[in-house]
Steps between C-alpha positions, in 0.01 A plus 500: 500500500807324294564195569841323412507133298813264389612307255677240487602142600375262777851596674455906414191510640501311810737739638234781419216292636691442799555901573140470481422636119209306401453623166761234327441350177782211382609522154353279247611349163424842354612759679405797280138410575590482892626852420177639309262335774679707768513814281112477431459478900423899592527410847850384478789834467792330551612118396813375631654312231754221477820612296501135342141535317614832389838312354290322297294709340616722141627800526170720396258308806790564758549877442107548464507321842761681618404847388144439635336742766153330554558286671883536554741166437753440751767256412612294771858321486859436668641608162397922386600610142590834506233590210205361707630662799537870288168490393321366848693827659376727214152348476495569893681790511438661205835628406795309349748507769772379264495810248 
């Protein structure tokens, strides 16, 4: 069975912990390494992830997030760039709704 994780901070995952997700992991000083942990879980196919961590991160470690399929990264925020939001649809999808 796949079982879902998140990532993020205290506030982020409170919310999550509260729906009653218990697989939440707050978001050290090195967040790349928070990343890889989850990755390297093979239990874990889908990580809910906190738009802010991915902010910080370059641009090559937030499209190989992004473009990942095991486990899948879903970024969670009130702000959606249009990018991010093209390639969650296509990565679920599978077709580029905006050709």
């Amino acid at each position: 069975m796949v079982k879902m994780s998140v990532l993020g901070s205290n506030e982020f995952v409170v919310g999550f912990q509260l729906a009653g997700i218990k697989d939440t992991v707050e978001v050290s000083n090195s967040p790349i390494n928070d990343i890889e942990k989850l990755k390297n879980r093979k239990e874990i196919g889908i990580i809910v992830i906190e738009e802010k961590i991915l902010d910080n991160l370059d641009k090559h470690q937030r499209l190989k997030i992004e473009d990942s399929v095991d486990p899948v990264f879903i970024p969670v925020s009130t702000k959606i760039e249009q990018g991010s939001l093209k390639r969650l649809i296509k990565k679920s999808v599978g077709v580029d709704l905006w050709k």
